[in-house]
N, CA and C of each residue as an Amber inpcrd file, in Angstrom:
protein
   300
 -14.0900000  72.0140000  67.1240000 -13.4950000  72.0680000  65.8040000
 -13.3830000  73.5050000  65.3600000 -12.1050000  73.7340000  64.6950000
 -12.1540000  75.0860000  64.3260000 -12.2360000  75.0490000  62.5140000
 -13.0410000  75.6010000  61.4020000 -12.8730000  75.7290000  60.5420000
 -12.2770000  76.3260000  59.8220000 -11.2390000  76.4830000  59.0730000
 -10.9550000  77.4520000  58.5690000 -10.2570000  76.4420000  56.8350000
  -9.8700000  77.7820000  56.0370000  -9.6890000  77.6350000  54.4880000
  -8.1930000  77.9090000  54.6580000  -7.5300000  76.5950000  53.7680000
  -6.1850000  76.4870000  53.2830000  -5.8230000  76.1790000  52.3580000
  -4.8350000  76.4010000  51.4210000  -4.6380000  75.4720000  50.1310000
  -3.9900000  74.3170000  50.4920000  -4.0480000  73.4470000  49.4690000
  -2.9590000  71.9820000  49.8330000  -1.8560000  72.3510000  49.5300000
  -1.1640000  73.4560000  49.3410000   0.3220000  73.0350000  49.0370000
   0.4930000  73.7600000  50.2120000  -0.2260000  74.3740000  51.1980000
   0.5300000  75.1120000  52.6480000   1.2770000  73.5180000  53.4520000
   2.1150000  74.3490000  54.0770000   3.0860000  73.3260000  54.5680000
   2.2480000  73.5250000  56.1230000   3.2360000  72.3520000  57.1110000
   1.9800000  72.3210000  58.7970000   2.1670000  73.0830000  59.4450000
   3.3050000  74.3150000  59.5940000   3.7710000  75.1350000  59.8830000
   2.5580000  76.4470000  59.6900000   2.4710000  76.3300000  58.0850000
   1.8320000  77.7150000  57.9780000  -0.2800000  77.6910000  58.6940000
  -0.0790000  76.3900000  58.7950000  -1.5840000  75.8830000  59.2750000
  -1.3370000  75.8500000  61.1310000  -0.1070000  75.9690000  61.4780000
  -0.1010000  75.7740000  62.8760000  -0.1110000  77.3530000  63.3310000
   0.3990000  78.6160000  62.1610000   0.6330000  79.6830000  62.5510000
  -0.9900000  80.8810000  62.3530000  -2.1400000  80.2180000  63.1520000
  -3.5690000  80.6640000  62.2480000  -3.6740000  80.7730000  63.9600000
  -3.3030000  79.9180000  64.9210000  -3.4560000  80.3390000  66.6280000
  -2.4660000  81.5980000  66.9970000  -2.8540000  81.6340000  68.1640000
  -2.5080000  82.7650000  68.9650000  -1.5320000  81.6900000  70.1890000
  -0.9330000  80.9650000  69.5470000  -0.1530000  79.7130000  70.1410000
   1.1240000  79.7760000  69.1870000   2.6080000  79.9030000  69.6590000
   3.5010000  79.7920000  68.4420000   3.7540000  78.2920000  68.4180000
   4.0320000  78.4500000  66.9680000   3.7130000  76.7710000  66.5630000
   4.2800000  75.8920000  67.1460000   5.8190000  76.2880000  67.7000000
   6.6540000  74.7620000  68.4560000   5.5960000  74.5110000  69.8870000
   4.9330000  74.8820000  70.3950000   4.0560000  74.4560000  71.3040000
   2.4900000  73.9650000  70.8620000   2.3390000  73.6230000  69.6730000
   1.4500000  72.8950000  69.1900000   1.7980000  71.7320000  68.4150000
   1.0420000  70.5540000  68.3270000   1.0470000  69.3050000  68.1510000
  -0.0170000  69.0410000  66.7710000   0.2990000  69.6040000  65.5710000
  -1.1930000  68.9080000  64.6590000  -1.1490000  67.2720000  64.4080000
  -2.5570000  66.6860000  63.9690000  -2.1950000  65.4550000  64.1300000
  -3.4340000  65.0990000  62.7410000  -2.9540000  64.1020000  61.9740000
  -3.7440000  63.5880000  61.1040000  -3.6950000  62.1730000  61.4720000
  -5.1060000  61.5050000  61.3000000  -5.0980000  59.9560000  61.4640000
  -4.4030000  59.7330000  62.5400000  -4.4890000  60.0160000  64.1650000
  -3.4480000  60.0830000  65.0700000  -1.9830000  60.0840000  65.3550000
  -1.4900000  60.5570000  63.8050000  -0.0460000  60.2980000  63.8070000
   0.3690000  62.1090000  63.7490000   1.4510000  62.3880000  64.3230000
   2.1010000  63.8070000  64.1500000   2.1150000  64.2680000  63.0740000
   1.8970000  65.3200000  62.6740000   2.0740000  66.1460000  61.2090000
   3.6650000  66.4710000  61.3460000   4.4020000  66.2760000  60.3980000
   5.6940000  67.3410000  60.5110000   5.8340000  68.3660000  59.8540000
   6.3300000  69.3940000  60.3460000   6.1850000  70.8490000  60.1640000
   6.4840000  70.4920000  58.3490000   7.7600000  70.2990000  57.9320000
   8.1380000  70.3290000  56.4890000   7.4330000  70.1930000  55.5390000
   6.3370000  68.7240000  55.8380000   5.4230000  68.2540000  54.8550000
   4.4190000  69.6250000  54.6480000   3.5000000  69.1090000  53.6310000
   2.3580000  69.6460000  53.0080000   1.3870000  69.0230000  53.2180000
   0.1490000  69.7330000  53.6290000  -1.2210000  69.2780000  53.7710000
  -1.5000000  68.1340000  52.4400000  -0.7320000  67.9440000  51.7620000
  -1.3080000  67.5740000  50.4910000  -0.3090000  66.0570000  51.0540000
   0.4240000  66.1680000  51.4170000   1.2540000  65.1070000  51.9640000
   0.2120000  64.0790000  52.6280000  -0.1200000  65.0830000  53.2600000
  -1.2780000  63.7190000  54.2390000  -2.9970000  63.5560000  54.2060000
  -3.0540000  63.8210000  52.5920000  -4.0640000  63.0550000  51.4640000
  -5.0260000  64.5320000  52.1210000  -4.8590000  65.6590000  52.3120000
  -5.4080000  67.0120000  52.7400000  -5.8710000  67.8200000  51.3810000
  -6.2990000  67.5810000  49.9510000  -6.3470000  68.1010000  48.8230000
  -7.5990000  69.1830000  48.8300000  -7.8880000  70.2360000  47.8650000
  -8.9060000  70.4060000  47.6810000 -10.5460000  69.3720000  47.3360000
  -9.7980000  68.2100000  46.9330000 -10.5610000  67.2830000  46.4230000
 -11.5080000  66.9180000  47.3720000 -10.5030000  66.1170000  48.3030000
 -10.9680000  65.4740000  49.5300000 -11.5490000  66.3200000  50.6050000
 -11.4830000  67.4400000  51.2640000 -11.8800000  68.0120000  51.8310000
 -12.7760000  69.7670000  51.1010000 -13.7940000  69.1740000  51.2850000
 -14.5610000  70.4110000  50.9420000 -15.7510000  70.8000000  52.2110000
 -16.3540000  72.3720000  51.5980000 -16.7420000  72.9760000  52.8960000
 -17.8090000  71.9840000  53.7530000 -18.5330000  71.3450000  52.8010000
 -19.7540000  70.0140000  53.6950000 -19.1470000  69.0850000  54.2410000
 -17.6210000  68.7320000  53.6000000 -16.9610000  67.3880000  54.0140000
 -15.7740000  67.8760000  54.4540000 -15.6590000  68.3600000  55.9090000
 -14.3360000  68.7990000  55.6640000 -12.9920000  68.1200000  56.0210000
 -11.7700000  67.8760000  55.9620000 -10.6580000  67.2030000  56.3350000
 -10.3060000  67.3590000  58.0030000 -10.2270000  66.5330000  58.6180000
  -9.8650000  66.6640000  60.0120000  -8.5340000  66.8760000  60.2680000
  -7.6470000  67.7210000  61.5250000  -6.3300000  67.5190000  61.8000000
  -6.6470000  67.6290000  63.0010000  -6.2700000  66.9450000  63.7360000
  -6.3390000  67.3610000  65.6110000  -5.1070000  68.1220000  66.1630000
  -5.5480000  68.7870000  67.1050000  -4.4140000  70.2350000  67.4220000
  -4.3110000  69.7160000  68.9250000  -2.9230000  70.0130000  69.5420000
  -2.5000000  69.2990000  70.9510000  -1.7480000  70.6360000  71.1730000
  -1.7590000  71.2830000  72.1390000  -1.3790000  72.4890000  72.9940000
   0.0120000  71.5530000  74.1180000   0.8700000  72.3620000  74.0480000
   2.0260000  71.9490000  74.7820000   1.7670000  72.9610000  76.6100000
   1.4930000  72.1800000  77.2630000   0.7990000  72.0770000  78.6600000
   2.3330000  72.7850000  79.4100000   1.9100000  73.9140000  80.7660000
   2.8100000  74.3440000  81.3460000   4.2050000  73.0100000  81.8090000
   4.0510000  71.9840000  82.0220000   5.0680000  71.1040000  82.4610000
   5.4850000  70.5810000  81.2730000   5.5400000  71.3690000  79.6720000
   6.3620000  70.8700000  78.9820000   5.5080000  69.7940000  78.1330000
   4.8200000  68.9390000  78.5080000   4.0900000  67.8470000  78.2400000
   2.7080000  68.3770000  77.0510000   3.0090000  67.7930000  76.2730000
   1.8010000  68.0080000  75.6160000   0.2210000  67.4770000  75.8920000
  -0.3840000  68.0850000  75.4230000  -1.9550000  67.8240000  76.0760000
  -2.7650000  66.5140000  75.4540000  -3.4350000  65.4210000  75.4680000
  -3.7940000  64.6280000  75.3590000  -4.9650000  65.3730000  73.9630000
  -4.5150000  64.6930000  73.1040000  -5.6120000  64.8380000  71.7550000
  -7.0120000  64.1980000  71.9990000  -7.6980000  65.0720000  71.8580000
  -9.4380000  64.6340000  71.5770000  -9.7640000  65.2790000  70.9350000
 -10.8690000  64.4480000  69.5830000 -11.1130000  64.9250000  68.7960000
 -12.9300000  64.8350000  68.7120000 -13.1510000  65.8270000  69.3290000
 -14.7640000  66.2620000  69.9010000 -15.3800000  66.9910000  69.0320000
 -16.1960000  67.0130000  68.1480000 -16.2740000  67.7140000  67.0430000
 -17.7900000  68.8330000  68.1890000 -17.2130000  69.8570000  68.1790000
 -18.4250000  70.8590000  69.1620000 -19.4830000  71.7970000  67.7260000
 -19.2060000  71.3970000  66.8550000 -19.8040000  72.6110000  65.9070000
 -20.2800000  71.1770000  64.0710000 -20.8040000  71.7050000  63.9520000
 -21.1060000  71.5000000  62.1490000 -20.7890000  72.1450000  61.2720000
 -20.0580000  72.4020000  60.1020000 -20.2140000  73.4480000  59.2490000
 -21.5690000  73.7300000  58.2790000 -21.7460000  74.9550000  58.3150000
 -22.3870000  75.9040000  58.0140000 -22.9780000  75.1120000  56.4660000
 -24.4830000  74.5680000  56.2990000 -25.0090000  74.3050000  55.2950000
 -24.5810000  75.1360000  53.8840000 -24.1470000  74.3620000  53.0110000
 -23.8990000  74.8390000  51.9140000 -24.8430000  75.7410000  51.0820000
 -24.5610000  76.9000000  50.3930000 -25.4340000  78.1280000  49.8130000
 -26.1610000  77.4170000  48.6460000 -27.0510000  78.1330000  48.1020000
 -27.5550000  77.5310000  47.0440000 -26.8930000  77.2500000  45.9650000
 -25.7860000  78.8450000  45.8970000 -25.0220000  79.0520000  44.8650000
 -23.6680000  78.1850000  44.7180000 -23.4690000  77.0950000  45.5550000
 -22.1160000  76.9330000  46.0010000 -23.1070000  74.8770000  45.2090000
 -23.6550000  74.9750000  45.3160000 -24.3250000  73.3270000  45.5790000
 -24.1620000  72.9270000  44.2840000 -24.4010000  73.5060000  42.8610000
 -24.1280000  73.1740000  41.4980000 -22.8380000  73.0230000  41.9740000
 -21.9230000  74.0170000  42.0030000 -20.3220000  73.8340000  42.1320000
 -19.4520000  72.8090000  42.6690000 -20.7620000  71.9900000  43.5990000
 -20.2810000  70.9430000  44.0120000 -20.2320000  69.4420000  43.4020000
 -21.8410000  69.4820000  42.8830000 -22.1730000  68.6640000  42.0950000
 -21.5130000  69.0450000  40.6000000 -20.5490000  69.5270000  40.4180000
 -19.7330000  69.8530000  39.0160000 -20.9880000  69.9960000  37.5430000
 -22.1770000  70.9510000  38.2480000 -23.1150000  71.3710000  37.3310000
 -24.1300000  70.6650000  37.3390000 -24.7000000  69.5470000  37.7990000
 -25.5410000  68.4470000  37.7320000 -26.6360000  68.7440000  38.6030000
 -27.5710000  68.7830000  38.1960000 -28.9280000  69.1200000  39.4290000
 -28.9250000  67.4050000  40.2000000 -29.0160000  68.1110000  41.6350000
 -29.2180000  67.4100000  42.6810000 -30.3440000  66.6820000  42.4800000
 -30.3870000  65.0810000  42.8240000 -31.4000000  64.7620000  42.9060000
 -32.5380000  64.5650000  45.1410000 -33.7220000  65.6300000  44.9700000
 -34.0050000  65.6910000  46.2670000 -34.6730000  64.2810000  47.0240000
């Protein structure tokens, strides 16, 4: 999994252009269906809301393979994100002390 920060109104294009891959040879994929370049992350329920840094939103990425063929999607999660700061944890809970 690669993490990284986007707004929801970026379109799949500007989220496909973050590799060192130009985008017509990549495949993003939400809920196993194709992203299309035009839409917006926000298109395919991708909001600030829904995806935050503890919870984050999934897209699976497919690399277009020397014979043209695109590469078979797996979605292997190799990493966790990074425990939330102290300072970040009110912000989440919208001011409310956590109960431990």
């Amino acid at each position: 999994m690669l993490f990284t920060c986007v707004g929801d109104s970026n379109d799949v294009t500007s989220v496909a252009g973050i590799l060192k891959v130009t985008p017509s040879n990549q495949q993003l994929f939400k809920d196993n269906q194709v992203m299309e370049d035009e839409k917006t992350l926000q298109d395919y329920g991708l909001t600030s809301s829904s995806a935050k840094a503890q919870c984050p939103g999934s897209v699976g990425l497919a690399v277009r393979l020397e014979n043209g063929e695109f590469e078979q999607l797996d979605l292997t999660p190799f990493s966790s994100p990074p425990d939330l700061p102290d300072v970040m944890k009110s912000q989440e809970t919208n001011g409310q002390e956590q109960s431990s």
